[in-house]
N, C-alpha and C positions, 0 to 999 in steps of 0.2 A: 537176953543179951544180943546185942546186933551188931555183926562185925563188919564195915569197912577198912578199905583199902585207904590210907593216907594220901590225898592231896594237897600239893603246895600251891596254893596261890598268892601272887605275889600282891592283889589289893591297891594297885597302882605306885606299889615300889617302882624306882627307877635305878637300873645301875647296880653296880657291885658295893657291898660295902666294903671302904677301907677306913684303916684307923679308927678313929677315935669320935666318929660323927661324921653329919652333913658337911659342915665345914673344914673339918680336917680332910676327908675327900677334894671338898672344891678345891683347897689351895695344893694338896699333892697333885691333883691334874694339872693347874694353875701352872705349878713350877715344871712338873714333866713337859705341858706342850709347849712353854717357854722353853726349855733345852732343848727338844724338837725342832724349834724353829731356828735357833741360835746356832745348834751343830746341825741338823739334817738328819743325824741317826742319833740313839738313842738304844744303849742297854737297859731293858728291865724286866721285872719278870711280866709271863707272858699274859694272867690278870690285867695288871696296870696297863701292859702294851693295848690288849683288845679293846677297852673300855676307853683308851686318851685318841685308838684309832679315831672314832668317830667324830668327837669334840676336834681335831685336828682338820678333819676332811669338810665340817662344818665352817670352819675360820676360813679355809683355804675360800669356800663357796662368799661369804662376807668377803674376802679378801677382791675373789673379782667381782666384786662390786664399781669397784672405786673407793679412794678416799673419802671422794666428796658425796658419797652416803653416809648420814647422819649415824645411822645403825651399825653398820658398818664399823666405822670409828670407835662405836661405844662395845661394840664386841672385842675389837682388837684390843683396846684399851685395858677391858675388865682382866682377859684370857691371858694378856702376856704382858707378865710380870716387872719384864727393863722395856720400857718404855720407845729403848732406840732401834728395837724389834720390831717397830710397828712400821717403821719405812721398808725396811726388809721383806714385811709382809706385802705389802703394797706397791713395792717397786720391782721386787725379784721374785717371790712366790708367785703370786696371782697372775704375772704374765706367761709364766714357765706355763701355767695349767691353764692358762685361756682356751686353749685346742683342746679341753677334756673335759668330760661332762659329769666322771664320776672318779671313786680309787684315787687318791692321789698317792698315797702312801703300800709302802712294800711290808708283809709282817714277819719275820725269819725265825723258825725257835731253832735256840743255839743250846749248847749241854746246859744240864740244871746246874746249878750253885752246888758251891761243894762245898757249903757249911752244913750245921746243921737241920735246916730246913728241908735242903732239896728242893728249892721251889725250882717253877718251871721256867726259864730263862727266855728271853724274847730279844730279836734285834726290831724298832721301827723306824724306817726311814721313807724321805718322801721322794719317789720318783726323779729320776734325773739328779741328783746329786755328784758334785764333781766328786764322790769316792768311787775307788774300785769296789766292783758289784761282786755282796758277799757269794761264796762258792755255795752251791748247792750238789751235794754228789747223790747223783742219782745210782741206783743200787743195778748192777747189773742182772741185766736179763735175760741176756744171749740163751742162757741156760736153760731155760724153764721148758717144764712140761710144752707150754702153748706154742710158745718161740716155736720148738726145736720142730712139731708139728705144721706150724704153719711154712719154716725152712723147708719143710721134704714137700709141702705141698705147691710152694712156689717151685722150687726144681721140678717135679713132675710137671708142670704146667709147661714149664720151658724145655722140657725134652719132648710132651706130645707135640708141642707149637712146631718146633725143629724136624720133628718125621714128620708133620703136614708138608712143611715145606719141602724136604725134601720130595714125598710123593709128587706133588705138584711138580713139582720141579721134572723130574724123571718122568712123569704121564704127559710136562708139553716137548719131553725129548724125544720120546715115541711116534707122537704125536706129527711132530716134523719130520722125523727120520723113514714118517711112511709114504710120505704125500712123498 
């Protein structure tokens, strides 16, 4: 009997499954990056959020193309679902991100759901949005072992710095006071 270790390879899968199939995927992306576009941010969980990031940042790249790229068109078209989305894309998105070459979107995890799933909650939104920018609280640090170390090592540094000075100071008073 010969025992290995389990590997997964994916065999040229692409993407997360969701639902019910390939298609049922397409259209739930379909309709998320269509809200994406419509509102600029978007609740969902953080799966769907990761996996619509890309498909999003991709349209945006179609989007500065121009309209009058054939391709272009035929992207906007398939991706976003109301149709009156696609001047939006091409008149307000794509100019906002002419100046960037990559990232257009922000990805935020926000508390899980609080049914019974618990799944993992996500905000995605696309840069520059006229919303107020969600809060991020960063966790205080003052405290920590490293902080408080590297605190007394900056003060020492600023109290030997300060008796240089001084020395100096008092050796060119000497100095003068003998000439």
């Amino acid at each position: 009997m010969r025992l290995s270790a389990a590997v997964f390879i994916s065999h040229g899968r692409v993407g997360r499954r969701f639902g019910l199939g390939p298609r049922s995927r397409m259209d739930m992306l379909r309709n998320l990056l269509t809200g994406l576009v419509r509102h600029e941010r978007i609740e969902t969980t953080w799966a769907r959020a990761d996996e619509l990031r890309t498909y999003a940042e991709r349209l945006i790249d179609y989007g500065k193309k121009g309209d009058t790229n054939e391709k272009a068109m035929r992207m906007a078209n398939f991706w976003l679902t109301e149709k009156d989305l696609i001047h939006k894309l091409f008149k307000m998105l794509a100019p906002r991100f002419s100046s960037h070459n990559q990232n257009y979107t922000n990805m935020f995890q926000i508390p899980n759901r609080e049914n019974l799933d618990r799944a993992k909650m996500a905000v995605i939104e696309f840069k520059g949005n006229p919303f107020p920018p969600l809060i991020i609280r960063r966790p205080d640090n003052e405290k920590t072992l490293l902080n408080q170390l590297l605190q007394g090592y900056r003060e020492d540094l600023k109290r030997q710095k300060l008796l240089q000075v001084k020395a100096e100071i008092s050796h060119e008073v000497n100095i003068g006071t003998e000439m």
